[in-house]
N, C-alpha and C positions, 0 to 999 in steps of 0.2 A: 451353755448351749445344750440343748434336748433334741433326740433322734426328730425333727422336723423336718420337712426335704426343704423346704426354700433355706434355712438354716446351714445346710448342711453342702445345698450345691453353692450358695454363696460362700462357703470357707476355702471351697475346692476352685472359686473365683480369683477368690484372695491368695491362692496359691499357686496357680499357673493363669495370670489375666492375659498374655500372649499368647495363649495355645489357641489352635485351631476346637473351634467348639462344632460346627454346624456346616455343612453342605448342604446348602439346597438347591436344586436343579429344577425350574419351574417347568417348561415345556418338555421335555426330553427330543432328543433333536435338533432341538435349534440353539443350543449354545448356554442357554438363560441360565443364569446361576447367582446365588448370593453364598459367600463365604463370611461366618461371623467366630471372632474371638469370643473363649469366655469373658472379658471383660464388654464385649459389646455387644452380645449377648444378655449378659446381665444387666446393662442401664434401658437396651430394649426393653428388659421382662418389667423395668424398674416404672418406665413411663405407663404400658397399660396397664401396670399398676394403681398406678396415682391415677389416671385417669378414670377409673373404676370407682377410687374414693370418691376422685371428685362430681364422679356421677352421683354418688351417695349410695351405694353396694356397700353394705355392713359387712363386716366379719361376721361370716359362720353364713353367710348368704349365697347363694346359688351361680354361678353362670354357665351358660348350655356353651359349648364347643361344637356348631354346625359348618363342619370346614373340611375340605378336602387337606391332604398332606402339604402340611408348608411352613415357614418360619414362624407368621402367625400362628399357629395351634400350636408349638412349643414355648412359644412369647406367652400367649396367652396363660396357658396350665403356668406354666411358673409364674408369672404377676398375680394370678389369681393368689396362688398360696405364698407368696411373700405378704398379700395382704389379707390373708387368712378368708380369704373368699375358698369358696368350696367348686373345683372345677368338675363339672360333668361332661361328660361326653354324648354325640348323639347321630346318631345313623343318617348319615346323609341320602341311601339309597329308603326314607321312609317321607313317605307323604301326607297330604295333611294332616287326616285320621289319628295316622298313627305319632305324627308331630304334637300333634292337638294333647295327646295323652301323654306322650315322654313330658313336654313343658311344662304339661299341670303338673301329674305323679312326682315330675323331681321339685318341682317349686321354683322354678328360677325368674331370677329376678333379672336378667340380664344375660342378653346372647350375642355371642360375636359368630357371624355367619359368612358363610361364603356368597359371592354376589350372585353365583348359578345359581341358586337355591332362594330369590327374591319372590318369583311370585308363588312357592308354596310357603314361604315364609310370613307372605301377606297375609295370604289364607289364614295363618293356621295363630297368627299373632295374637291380633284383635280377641280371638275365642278364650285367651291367656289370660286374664288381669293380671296375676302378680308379674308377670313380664312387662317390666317397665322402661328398660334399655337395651337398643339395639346397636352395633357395631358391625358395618359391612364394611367386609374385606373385599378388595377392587370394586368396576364398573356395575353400576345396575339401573335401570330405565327410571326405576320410581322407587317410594319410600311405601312399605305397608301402613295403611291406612290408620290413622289415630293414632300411629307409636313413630316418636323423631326415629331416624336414623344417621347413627355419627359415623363418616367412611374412618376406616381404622386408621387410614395416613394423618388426620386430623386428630384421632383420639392421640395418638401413638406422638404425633408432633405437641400439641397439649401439655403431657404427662412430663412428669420431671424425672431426668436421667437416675437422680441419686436415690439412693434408697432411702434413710430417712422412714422403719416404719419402726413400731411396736415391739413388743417381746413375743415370741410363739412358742406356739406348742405343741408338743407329740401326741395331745389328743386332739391337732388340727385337724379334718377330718379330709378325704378324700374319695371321691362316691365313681365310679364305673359301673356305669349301666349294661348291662348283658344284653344279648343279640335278642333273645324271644322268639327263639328258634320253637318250643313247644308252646307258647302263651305272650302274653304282653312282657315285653321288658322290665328285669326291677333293677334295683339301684342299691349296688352291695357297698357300707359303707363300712370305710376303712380308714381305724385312726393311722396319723403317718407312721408312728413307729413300728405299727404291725406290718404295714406295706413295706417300710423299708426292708424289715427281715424275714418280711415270707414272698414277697413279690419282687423285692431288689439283693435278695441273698448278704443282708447285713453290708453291703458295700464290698464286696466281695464273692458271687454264688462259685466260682467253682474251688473255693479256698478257705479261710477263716474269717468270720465276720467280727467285722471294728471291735471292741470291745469298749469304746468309747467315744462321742461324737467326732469330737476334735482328730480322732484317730485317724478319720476319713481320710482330711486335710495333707495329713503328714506323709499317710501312704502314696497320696498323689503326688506330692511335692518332692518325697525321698526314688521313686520312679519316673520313667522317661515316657515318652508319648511313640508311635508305632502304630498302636490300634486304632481300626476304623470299623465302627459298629453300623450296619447298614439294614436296619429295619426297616422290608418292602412292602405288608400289607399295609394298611390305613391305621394312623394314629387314631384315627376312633375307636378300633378295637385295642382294648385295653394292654395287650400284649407289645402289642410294637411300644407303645408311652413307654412302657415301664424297658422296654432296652433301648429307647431315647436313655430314659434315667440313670440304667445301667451303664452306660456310656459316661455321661455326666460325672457318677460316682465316680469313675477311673480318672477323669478327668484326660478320657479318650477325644477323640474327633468322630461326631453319628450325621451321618449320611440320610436325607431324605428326599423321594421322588413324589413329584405332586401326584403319580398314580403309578401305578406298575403295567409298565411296557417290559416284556421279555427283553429284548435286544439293550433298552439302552441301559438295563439295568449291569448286564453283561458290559456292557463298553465303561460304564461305572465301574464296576470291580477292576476292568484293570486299567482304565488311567490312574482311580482313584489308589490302587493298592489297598481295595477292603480285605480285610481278614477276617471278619465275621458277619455274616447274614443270616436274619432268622425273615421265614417265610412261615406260610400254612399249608403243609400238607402238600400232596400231587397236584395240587390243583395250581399249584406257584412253580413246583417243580418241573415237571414235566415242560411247561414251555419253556423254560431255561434249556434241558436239553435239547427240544427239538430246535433251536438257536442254534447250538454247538454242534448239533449234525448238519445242521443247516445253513444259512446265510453267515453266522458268524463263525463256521467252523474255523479253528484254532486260534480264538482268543485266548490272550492270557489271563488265568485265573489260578496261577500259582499262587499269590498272594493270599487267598483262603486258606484259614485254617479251622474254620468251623462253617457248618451249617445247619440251622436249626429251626428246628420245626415245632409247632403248639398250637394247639387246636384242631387238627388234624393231622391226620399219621403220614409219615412220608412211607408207602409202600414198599416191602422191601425187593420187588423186582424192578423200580423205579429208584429205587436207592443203588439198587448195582448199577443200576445205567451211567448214572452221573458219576459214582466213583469210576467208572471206565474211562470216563470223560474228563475228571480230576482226581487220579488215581491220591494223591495226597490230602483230599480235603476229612473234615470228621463227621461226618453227615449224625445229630442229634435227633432223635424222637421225644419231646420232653412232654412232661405230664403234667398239667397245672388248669387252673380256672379261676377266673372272675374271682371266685367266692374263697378261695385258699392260696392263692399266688401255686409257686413252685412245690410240686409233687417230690417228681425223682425225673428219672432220665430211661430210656429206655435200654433192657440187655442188648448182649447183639448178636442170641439167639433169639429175638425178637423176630415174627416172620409168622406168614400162613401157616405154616404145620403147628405150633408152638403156640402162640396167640400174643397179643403184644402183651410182651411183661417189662415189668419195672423195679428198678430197681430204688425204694421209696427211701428218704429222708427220717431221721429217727421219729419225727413227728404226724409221721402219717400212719395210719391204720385200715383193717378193713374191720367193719363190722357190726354184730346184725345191726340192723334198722330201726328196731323192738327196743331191745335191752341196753342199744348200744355198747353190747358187751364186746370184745376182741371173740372173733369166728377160730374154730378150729381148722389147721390146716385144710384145702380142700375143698371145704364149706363155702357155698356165696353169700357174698357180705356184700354192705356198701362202703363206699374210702371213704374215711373222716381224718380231719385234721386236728391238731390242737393246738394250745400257748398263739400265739401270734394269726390271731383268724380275726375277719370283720366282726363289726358288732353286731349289724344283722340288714337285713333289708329295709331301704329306706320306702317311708310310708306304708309299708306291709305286717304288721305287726303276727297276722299267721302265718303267713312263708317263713316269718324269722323264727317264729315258734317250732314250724316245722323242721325246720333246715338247722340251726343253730340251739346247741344244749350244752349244761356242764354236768360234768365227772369229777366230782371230788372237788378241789378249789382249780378247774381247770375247762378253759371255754374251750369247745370245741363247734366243728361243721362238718354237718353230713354232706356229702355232695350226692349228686345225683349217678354215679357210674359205678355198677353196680363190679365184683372181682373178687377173686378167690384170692388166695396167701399162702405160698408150699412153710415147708418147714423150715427155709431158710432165709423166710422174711421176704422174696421174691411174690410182686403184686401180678396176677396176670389181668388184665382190666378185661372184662366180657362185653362193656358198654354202656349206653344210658341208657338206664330202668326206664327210660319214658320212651324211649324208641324200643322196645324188647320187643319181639312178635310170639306169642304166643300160637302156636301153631301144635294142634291135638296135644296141650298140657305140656307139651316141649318148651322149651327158650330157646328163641334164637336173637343172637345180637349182629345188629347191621354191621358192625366196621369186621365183625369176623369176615364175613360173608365177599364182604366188600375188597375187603385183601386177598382172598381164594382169588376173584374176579380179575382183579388188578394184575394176579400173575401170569394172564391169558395173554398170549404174543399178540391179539388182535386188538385188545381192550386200552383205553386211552383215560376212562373213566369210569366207574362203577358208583352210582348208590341201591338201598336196596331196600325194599318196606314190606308192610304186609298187608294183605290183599282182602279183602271179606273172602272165607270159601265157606258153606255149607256142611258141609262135613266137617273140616278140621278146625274151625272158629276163624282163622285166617293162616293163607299161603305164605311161602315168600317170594317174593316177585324182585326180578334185579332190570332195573333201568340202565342202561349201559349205551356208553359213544366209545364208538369204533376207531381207532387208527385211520389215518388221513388215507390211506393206501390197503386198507383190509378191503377182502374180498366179502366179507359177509359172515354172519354168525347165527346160528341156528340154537336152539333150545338144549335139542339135544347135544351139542356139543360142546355148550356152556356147563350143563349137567355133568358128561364127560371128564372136564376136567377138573372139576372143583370136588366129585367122588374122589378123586385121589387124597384130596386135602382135609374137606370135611365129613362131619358124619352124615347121615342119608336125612334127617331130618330137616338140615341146614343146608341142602343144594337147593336152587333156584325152580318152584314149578311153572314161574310165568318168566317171560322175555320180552322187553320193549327197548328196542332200538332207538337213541335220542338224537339228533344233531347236534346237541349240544347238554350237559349236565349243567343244571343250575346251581351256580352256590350263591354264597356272599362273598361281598367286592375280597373279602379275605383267603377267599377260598375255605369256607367252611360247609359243611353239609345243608343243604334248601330239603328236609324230611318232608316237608310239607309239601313240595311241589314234585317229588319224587313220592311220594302216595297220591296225588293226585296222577299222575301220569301213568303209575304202575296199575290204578285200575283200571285203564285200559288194556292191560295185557291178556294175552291166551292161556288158557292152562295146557299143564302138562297132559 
């Protein structure tokens, strides 16, 4: 057996087939729910499996994942990679246009969709050629035009229980497409072995990694069950899949909500007795609290013992809230992406005065951009990664050029967020080089800026861009939604209090008021609609 994941989660089958694998809670509210063993689990993943072959989907060939959170999208990514099908992911909040381009750029030959998503699916089908198979999950009025559609109850009824495939391999490949938050989305591909130990922590992230496949198995089988891994953003984004997986590897029980509802996510932690949830950032957080100040004041959520956050920062005057509110939980800031799995984890003098630092894994580095040399303490660098990184961008052949190089007989990846390095190996991350505002020859990075804001008693939300100005090349402008009950916030007042914390270069000269901040369904930063919005502000 070779570090493959369909390999490796089918040994951890073979070793607890009674345990509790999967909660899924379809409506939240109304009761709906499926409870699946690993071993029924497994004959699920095994039939859209077979039914994929029997579609005629080759190995090493494509299928898109357009699905809202559910048993299917974890059914699926696993059959695909038991049959060495290549599963991609694909933003469900994107319409045709931008459908039209993920389908070609990844090449898929075959998509299993959600039935909401019918008539952009119609749309955006037909303009595909190599998309030759479609799979709707539940109800939908019609079939897109020229291309069959098999409802997944029928693919899934079809498909045979047993496994019954091939030999694989650790250079089977597995592709997560990125948000395209600065540009169009690429497709960072990643053999399984490297995902397993940079993105699943060896079968193990907060401890020692397998030293051997089979090792997995044993670990699982010689430990008890407890853990419930409850990943709330969207399995589209690549983060939550991979602590499904994580889950998996333990041969834990992972918890999924078909979308994130504050409350019932809270009534799930404690029927359920979750002990770990990872979310993204304030944007996940904060309704949770205002929950626990609120209608569900004094749920129980003693059962947590981690909470953890990637992709964006949990604020650290939003982080004291919730420890108030769950004085015993472990609240994480972890550092990672698409293009490198797991970084490090954040200190915890992490915080506005300080800047987020981190504390990196022996494999990570900062430095220069240029030479790729390691930066002098101090000095800004970019983080790169080495040993176990994707191979590079699929279908992009200069992104990968750009992004992806070796150092001696060793691949590495640049990433895009730009940080210094003190003397003791401690990362403080400044931000992404493509969001940087350039303001009279200064740098300013948003999430600085954005955490100063965040620790304003009136502030609910901060993003922050930069502005065209005349004189300085550009401002920086902070887009900010106010507390349900704030009385109002002024310019100068926002100024006021972020001089305590930053330098004078880095305080906000424009101010726009938002009803609402926009992100992704994940709660990650919308830069682009937050510069769009910010140019509407006033100057100082």
């Amino acid at each position: 057996m070779e570090y493959n994941l369909a390999d490796l989660f089918e040994s951890v089958v073979d070793a607890v087939p009674d345990r509790e694998a999967l909660l899924y809670v379809d409506h939240p509210g109304t009761g709906a729910e499926r409870r699946l063993t690993y071993a029924e689990l497994d004959a699920a993943a095994n039939r859209i499996a077979h039914h994929l072959i029997d579609a005629g989907i080759r190995p090493g060939e494509h299928v898109g994942l357009h699905l809202y959170n559910g048993i299917e999208y974890l059914q699926t990514v696993l059959g695909a990679l038991k049959a060495r099908i290549v599963p991609v992911n694909v933003n469900y909040r994107y319409v045709e246009e931008e459908l039209v381009y993920l389908y070609r750029d990844a090449d898929l030959a075959a998509l299993v969709f959600d039935g909401e998503f019918d008539e952009r699916v119609a749309a955006a089908a037909p303009r595909c050629p190599g998309l030759r198979h479609l799979v709707r999950v539940g109800a939908a009025p019609a079939s897109p035009p020229g291309v069959p559609v098999v409802p997944f109850a029928e693919a899934e009824a079809a498909g045979a229980a047993g496994r019954g495939f091939g030999p694989r391999s650790a250079d089977d490949q597995f592709i997560i497409y990125t948000g395209g938050t600065t540009g169009m989305p690429k497709g960072v591909m990643w053999r399984q072995e490297d995902l397993f130990f940079s993105g699943l922590g060896g079968g193990a992230p907060t401890g020692d990694p397998v030293q051997a496949p089979r090792e997995l198995a044993e670990r699982v089988a010689a430990g008890g069950d407890g853990i419930t891994f409850f990943p709330t953003p969207p399995l589209m984004h690549g983060t939550s899949t991979l602590t499904a997986f994580i889950g998996f590897n333990f041969g834990q029980r992972v918890v999924v909500h078909r979308k994130f509802v504050p409350a019932e996510v809270l009534r799930t932690i404690e029927r359920e007795k979750v002990t770990s949830v990872s979310l993204v950032g304030d944007a996940m957080l904060r309704p949770l609290i205002d929950c626990l100040k609120g209608p569900l004041r004094g749920t129980d959520c003693s059962s947590l013992f981690s909470v953890s956050s990637s992709g964006a920062i949990m604020s650290d005057s939003v982080r004291a809230e919730f420890q108030e509110l769950v004085p015993t939980v472990l609240l994480l800031n972890n550092f990672g992406s698409s293009e490198s799995g797991f970084n490090g984890t954040a200190t915890a003098d992490s915080g506005p005065e300080r800047g987020f630092r981190v504390q990196v894994n022996a494999r990570t580095a900062v430095v220069d951009p240029v030479t790729y040399e390691p930066v002098a303490p101090g000095e800004p660098g970019r983080i790169a990664q080495r040993g176990h990184v994707p191979l590079g961008y699929y279908n992009d052949p200069a992104k990968t050029a750009d992004t992806f190089f070796r150092r001696g007989e060793e691949r590495w990846v640049l990433l895009g967020d730009m940080a210094t390095v003190d003397a003791d190996g401690i990362v403080t991350v400044l931000g992404r080089g493509s969001q940087c505002i350039n303001t009279g020859g200064e740098k300013v990075y948003p999430e600085e800026v954005e955490q100063a804001l965040k620790s304003h008693p009136d502030v609910y939300d901060a993003l922050v861009a930069g502005v065209p100005d005349e004189r300085w090349g550009n401002r920086v402008a902070a887009v900010v939604q106010l507390r349900e009950h704030a009385r109002g916030l002024t310019l100068d007042e926002v100024q006021a209090h972020c001089r305590t914390r930053l330098a004078g270069y880095k305080i906000p000269r424009a101010l726009v008021l938002a009803d609402r901040i926009q992100r992704s369904p994940s709660g990650k930063a919308d830069y682009r609609w937050a510069k769009a919005v910010a140019a509407g502000a006033g100057r100082a």
